[in-house]
TIVOZA-794229 format. One record per residue (C-alpha): residue number from 1; x, y, z. Coordinates in steps of 0.2 Angstrom, whole numbers. Layout:
seq=NUM	X=X	Y=Y	Z=Z
...
This chain:
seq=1	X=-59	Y=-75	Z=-21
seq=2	X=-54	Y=-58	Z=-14
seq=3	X=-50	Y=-42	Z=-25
seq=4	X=-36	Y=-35	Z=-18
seq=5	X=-31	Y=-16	Z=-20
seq=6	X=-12	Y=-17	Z=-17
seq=7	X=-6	Y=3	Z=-15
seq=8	X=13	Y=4	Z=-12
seq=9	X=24	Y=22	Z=-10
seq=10	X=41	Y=25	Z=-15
seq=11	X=48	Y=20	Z=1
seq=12	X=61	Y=7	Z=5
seq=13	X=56	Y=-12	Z=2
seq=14	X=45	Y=-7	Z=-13
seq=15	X=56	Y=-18	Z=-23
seq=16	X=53	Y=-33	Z=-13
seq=17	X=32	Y=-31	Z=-18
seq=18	X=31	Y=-44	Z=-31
seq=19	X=38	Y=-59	Z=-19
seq=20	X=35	Y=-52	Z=-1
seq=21	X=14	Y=-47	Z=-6
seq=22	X=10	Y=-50	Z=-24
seq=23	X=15	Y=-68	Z=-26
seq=24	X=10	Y=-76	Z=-8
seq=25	X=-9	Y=-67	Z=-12
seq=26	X=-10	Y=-71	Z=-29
seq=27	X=-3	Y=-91	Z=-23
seq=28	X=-19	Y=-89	Z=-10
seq=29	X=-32	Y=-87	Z=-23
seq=30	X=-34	Y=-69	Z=-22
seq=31	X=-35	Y=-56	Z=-39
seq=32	X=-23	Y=-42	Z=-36
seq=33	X=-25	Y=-26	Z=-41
seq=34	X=-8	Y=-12	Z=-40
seq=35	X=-8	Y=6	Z=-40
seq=36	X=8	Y=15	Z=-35
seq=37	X=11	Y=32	Z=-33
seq=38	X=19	Y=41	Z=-45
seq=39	X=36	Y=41	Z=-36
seq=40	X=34	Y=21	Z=-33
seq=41	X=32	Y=21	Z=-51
seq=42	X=47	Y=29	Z=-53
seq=43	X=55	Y=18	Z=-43
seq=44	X=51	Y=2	Z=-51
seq=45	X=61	Y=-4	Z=-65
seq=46	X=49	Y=-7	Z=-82
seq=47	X=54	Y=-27	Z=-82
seq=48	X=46	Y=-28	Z=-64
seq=49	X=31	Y=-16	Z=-67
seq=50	X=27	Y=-30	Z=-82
seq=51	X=32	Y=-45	Z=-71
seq=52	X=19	Y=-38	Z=-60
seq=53	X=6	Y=-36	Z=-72
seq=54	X=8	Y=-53	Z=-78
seq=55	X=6	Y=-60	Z=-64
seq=56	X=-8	Y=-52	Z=-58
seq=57	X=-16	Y=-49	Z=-77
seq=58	X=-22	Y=-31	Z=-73
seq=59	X=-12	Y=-16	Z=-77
seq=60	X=-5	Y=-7	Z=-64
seq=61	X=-10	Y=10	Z=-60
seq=62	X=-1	Y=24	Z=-57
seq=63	X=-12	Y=39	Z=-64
seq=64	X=-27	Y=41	Z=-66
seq=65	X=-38	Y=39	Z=-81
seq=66	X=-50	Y=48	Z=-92
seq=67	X=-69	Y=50	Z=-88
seq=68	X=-70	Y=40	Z=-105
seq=69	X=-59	Y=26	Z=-103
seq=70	X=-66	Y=11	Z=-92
seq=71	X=-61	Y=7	Z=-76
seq=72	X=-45	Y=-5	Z=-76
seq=73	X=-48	Y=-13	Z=-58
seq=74	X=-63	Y=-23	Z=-54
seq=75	X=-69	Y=-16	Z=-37
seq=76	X=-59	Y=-20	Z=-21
seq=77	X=-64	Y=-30	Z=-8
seq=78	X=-51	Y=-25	Z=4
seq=79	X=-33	Y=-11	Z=2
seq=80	X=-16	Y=-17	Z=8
seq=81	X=-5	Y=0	Z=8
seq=82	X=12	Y=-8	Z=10
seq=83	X=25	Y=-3	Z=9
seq=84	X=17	Y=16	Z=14
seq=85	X=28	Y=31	Z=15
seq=86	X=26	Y=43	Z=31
seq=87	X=20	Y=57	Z=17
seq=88	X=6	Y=45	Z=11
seq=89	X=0	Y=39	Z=27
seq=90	X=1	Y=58	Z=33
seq=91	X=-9	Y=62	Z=17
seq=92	X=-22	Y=47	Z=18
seq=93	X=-27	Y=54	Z=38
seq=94	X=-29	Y=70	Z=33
seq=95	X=-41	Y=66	Z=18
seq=96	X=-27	Y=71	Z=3
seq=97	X=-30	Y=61	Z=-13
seq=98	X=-17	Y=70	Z=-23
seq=99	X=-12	Y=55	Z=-32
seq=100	X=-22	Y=42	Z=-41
seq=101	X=-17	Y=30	Z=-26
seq=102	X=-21	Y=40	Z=-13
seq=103	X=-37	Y=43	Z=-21
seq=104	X=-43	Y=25	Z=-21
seq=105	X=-37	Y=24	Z=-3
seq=106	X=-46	Y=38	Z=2
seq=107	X=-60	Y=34	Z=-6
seq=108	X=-60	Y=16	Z=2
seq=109	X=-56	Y=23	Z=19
seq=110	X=-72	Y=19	Z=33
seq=111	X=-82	Y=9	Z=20
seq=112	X=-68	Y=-4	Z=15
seq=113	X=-54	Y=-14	Z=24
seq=114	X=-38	Y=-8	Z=24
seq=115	X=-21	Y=-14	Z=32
seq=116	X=-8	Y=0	Z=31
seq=117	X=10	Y=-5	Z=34
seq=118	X=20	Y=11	Z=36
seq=119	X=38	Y=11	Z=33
seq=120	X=45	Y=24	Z=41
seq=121	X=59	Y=28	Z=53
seq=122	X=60	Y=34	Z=69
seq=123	X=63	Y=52	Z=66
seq=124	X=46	Y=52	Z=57
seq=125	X=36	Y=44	Z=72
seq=126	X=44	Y=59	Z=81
seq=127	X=33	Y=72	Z=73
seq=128	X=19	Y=80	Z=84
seq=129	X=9	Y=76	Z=71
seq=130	X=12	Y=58	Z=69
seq=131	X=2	Y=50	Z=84
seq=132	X=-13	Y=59	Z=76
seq=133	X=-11	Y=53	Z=58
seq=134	X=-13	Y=35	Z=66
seq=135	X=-25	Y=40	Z=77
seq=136	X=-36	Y=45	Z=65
seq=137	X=-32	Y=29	Z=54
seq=138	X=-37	Y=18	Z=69
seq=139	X=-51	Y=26	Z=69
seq=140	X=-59	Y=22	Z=54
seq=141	X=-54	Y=4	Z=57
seq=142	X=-38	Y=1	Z=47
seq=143	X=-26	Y=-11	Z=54
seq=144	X=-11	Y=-3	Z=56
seq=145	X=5	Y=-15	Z=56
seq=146	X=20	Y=-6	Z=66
seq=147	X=38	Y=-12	Z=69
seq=148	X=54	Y=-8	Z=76
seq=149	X=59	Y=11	Z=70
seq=150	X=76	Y=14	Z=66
seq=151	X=84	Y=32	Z=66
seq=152	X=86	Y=40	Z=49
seq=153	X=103	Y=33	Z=41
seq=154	X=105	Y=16	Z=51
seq=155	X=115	Y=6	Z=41
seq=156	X=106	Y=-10	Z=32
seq=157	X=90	Y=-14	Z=23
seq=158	X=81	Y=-27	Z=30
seq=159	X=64	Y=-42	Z=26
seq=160	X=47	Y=-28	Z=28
seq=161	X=36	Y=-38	Z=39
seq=162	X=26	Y=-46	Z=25
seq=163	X=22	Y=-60	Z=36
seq=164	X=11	Y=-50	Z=47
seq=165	X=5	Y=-40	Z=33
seq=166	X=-2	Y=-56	Z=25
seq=167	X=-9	Y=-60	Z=41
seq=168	X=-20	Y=-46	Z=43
seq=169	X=-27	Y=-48	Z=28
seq=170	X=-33	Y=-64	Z=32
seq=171	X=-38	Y=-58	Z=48
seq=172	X=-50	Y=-44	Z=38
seq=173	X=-56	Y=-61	Z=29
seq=174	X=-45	Y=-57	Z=13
């Protein structure tokens, strides 16, 4: 059995978490471990935060805690950043743990897998910045799961590609 640090940003699709990621890896055996960023936190309506932590029997994390209180994940065998906001995959390549989630990503980034799904739009991969975030994140070996962008405004939500998420972190042996 894996540990599984699941990050997610308050980003479109983070609603679909519980039965697009959580489920399907608690189903394949794994322990799942949450942290959200504050915003994602936000987002999340208290009834799902508990269905999440029920499922899943660890709390999940959005801020950090005390030097004196123990740590409320066991350590992580391997990250899944999905759904992942173009501020936090911007902020993971440049090294910016702001957050409590973006901490344990940084922290994890070179030394332990990590699949990053970003969900952004098309006027986001346009910035001349952009390329190099991903750049970066290839090179320290995350596997980066990339889909069709829309423009900003496009009408309709749509599935997040949880499917290939989930294979990639069997492919990282999760």
């Amino acid at each position: 059995m894996s540990i599984i640090g699941v990050v997610a940003s308050a980003t479109g699709g983070v609603e679909q978490l519980r039965q697009g990621l959580v489920v399907p890896l608690v189903d394949r055996g794994h322990q799942v471990a949450i942290t959200l960023t504050p915003r994602a936190a936000e987002w999340l309506a208290p009834a799902e935060r508990w269905e999440l932590e029920r499922i899943t029997g660890l709390p999940v994390r959005s801020h950090p805690r005390r030097p004196d209180e123990p740590r409320p994940h066991p350590p992580i065998d391997l990250f899944v950043a999905a759904p992942a906001s173009a501020n936090t995959v911007a902020k993971l390549a440049l090294g910016i743990g702001d957050n409590q989630a973006l901490s344990i990503l940084s922290e994890g980034l070179g030394s332990t897998p990590m699949v990053v799904f970003p969900h952004v739009n098309a006027a986001h991969a346009r910035h001349p910045a952009w390329a190099g975030h991903l750049e970066t994140l290839r090179a320290a070996g995350v596997v980066l799961i990339e889909w069709e962008l829309r423009e900003p405004r496009e009408p309709g939500g749509r599935e997040l590609p949880w499917a290939r998420i989930l294979a990639a972190v069997e492919g990282l042996g999760g």
